[in-house]
C-alpha positions as CSV (number, residue, x, y, z in Angstrom):
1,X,40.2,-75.5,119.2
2,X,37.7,-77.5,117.1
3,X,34.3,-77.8,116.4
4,X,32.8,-80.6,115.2
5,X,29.4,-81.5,113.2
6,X,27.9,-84.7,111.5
7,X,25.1,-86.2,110.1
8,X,24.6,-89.1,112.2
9,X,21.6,-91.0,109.8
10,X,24.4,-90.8,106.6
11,X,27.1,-91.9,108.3
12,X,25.3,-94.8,109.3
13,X,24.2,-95.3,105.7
14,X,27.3,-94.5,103.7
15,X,30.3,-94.9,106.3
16,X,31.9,-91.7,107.5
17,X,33.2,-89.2,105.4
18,X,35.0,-86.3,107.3
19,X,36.1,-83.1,105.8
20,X,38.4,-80.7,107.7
21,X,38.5,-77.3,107.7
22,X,41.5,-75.2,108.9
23,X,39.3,-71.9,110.3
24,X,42.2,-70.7,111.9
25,X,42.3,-67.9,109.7
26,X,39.2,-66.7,111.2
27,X,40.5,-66.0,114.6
28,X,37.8,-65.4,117.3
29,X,37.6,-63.3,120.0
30,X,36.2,-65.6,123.0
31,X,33.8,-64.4,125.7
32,X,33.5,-65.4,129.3
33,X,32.0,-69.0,128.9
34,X,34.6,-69.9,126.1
35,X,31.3,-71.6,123.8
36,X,32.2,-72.2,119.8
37,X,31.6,-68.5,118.8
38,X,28.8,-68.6,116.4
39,X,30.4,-67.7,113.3
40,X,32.4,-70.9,113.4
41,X,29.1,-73.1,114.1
42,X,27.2,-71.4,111.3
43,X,30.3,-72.0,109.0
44,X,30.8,-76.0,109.9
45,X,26.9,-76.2,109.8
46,X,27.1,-74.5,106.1
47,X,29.4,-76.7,104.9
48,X,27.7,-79.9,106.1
49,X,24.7,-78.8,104.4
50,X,26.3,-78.2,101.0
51,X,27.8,-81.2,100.7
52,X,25.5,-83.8,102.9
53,X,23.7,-84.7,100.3
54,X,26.9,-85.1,97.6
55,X,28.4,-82.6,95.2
56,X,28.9,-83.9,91.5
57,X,31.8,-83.2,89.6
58,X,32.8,-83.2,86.3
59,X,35.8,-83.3,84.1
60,X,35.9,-82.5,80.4
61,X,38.6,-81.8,77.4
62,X,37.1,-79.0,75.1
63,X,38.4,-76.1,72.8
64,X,38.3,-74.2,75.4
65,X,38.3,-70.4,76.7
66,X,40.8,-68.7,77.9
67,X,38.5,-65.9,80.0
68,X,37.3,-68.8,82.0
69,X,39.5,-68.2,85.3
70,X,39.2,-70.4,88.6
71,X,36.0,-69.8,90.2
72,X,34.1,-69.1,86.9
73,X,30.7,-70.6,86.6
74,X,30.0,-72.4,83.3
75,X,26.9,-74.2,81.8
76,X,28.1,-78.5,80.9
77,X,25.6,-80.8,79.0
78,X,27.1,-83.8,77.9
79,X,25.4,-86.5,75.4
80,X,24.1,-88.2,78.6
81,X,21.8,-85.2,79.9
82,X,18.9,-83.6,79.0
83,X,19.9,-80.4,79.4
84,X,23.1,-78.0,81.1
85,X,23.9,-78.3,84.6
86,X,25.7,-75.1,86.8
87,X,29.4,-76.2,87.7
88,X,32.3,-73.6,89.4
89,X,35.9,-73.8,87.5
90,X,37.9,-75.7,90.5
91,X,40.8,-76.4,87.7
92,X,41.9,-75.5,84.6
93,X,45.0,-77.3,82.2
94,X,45.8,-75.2,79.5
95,X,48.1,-76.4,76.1
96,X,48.2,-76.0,72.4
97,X,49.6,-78.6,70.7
98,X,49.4,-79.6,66.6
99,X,45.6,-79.5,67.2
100,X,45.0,-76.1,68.0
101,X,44.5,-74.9,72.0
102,X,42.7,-77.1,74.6
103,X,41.4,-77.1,77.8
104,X,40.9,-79.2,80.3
105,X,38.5,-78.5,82.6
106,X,37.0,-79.9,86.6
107,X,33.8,-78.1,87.8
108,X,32.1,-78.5,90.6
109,X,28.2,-78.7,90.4
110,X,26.8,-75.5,92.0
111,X,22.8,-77.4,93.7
112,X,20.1,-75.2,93.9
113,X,21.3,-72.8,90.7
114,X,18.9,-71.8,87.8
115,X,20.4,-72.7,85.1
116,X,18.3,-70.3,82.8
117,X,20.1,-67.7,85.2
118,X,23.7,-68.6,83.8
119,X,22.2,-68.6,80.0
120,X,24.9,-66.1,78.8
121,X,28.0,-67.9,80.3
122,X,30.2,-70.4,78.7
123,X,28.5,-73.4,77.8
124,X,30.6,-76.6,77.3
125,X,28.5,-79.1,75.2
126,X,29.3,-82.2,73.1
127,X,30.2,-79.9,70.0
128,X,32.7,-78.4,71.5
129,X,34.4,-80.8,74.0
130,X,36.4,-83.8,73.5
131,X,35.7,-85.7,76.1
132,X,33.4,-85.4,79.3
133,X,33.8,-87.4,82.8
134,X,30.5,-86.6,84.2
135,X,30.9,-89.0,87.9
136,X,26.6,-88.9,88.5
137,X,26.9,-92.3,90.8
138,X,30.3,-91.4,92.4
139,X,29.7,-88.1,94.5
140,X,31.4,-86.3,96.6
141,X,29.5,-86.7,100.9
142,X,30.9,-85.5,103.2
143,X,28.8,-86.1,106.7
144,X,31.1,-85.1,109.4
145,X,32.7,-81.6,109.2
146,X,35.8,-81.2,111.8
147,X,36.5,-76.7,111.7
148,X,39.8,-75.8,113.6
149,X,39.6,-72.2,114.8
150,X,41.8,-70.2,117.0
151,X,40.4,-68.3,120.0
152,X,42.3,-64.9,121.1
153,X,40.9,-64.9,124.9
154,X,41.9,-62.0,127.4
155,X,44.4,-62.6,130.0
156,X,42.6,-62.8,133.1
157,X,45.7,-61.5,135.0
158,X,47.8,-58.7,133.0
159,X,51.4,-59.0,133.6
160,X,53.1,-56.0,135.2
161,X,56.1,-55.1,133.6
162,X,58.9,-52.4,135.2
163,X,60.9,-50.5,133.1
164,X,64.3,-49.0,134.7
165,X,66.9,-46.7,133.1
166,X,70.4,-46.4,133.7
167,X,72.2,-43.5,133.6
168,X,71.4,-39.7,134.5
């Protein structure tokens, strides 16, 4: 089954942008009426509202830490911005090579996070990076999230099954 959301207004403005989710892992047990349970309508509404509005990314090259695993959240500033945004680790490249060990690194801006609340976490600044690929313009909107869930629903009519043996 499937249950759909969108923002109507952005689509309209910026074309549609879908983003599926497979739910399926998430199997629901359906009632009488067979309505979208509402754990899959509060998880397709949370995921329009996270990224309705755009999620910026960005990309760097730096020295690099090796304790900085997928899912990490690390402090960027590039040259560009006044001060540190909050990104998640959604990839890391490792290599050394004849200039010592480097990293390359995609985040995923984290809206709505202090950053004076991530102070002690890695910070990856112009002193220590190589490059930076901050997209501002270029975000990423999603306005129409598709969520495909499966639905475990009694059987209204339980088979009757006969069991026979042979023999003594």
């Amino acid at each position: 089954m499937e249950y759909e959301v969108e923002d109507e207004e952005s689509i309209r403005d910026n074309g549609l942008s879908e983003y599926e989710y497979d739910g399926s892992l998430f199997a629901v047990v359906a009632d009488a009426n067979y309505s979208t349970p509402n754990e899959i309508v509060t998880l397709g509404q949370g995921l329009l509202r996270q990224y309705s509005n755009g999620v910026g990314y960005v990309e760097t090259e730096w020295w690099g830490d090796p304790s900085m695993e997928l899912g990490s959240v690390f402090l960027a500033q590039s040259q560009y911005e006044d001060r540190p945004k909050v990104y998640e680790c959604m990839r890391n490249e490792i290599r050394r090579d004849s200039g010592g060990y480097r990293m390359k690194t995609t985040g995923r801006e984290m809206i709505g996070f202090n950053v004076d609340d991530y102070k002690d976490n890695i910070l990856i600044s112009p002193s220590n990076a190589f490059s930076f690929s901050i997209p501002v313009l270029s975000r990423t909107i999603v306005n129409r999230v598709i969520v495909k869930y499966k639905m475990l629903i009694e059987d209204q009519e339980p088979e009757t099954i006969t069991v026979k043996r042979n023999g003594t």
